[in-house]
C-alpha positions as CSV (number, residue, x, y, z in Angstrom):
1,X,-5.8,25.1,-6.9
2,X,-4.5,27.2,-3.9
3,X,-6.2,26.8,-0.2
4,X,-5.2,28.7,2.9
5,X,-5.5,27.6,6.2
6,X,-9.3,26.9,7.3
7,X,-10.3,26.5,3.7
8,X,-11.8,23.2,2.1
9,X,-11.8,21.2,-0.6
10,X,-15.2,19.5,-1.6
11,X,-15.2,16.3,-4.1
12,X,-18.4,15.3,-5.5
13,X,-20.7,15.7,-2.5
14,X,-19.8,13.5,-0.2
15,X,-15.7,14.2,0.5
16,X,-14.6,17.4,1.9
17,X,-10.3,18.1,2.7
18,X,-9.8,20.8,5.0
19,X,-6.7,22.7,5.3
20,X,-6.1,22.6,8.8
21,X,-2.7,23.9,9.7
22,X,0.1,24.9,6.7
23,X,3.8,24.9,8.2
24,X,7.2,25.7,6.8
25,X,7.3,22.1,5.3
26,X,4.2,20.5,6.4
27,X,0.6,20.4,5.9
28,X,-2.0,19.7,8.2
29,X,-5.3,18.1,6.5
30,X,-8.3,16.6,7.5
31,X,-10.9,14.7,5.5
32,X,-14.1,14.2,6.0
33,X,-15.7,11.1,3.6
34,X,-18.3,8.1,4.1
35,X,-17.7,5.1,5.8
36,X,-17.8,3.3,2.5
37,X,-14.6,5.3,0.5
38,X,-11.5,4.4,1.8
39,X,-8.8,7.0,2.6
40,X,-5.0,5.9,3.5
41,X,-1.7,7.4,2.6
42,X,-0.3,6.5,-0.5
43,X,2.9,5.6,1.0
44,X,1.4,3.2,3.2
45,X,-0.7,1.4,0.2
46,X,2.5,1.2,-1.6
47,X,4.2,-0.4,1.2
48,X,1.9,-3.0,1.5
49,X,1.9,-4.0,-2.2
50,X,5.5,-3.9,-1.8
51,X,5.5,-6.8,0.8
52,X,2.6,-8.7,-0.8
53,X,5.1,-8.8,-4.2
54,X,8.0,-9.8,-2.1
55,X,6.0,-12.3,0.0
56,X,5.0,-13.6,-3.7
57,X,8.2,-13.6,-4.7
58,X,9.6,-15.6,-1.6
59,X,6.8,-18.4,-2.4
60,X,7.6,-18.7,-5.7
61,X,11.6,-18.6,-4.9
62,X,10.6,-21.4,-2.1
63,X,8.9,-24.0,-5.0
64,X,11.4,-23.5,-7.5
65,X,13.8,-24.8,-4.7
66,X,11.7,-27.8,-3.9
67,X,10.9,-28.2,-7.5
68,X,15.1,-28.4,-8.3
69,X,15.6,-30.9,-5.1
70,X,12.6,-33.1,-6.2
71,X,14.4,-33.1,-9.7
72,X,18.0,-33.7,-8.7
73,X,17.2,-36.3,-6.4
74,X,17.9,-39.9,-7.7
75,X,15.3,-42.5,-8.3
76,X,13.5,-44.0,-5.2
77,X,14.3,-41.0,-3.3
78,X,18.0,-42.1,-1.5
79,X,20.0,-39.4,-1.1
């Protein structure tokens, strides 16, 4: 599908993506859609999920090195 600048496109009846500006390596949109659809940048969703698998990761890391002292530590908990 090819737009120029000023055209739109329409999905279902509700969203509408206008092309607002096209540079040498940019494009300029705009989006028009309900309250209730959520529009973000797919970078920025990716990002997050990035840091909510490394925050995971970092818990679990965390445990497993509690888990190893609790298990290496003699009997009656003297060091």
């Amino acid at each position: 599908m090819r737009r120029r600048a000023g055209e739109s496109i329409l999905i279902g009846e509700d969203i509408e993506i206008q092309i607002i500006h096209i540079g040498e390596s940019r494009i300029k949109i705009g989006i028009t859609a309900p309250r209730s659809v959520p529009v973000s940048m797919k970078e920025v969703k990716l990002v997050g999920q990035e840091n909510l698998a490394a925050a995971q990761l970092r818990s679990v890391t965390v445990l497993r090195n509690l888990l190893d002292r609790l298990i290496e530590s003699p009997a009656g908990g003297e060091k």
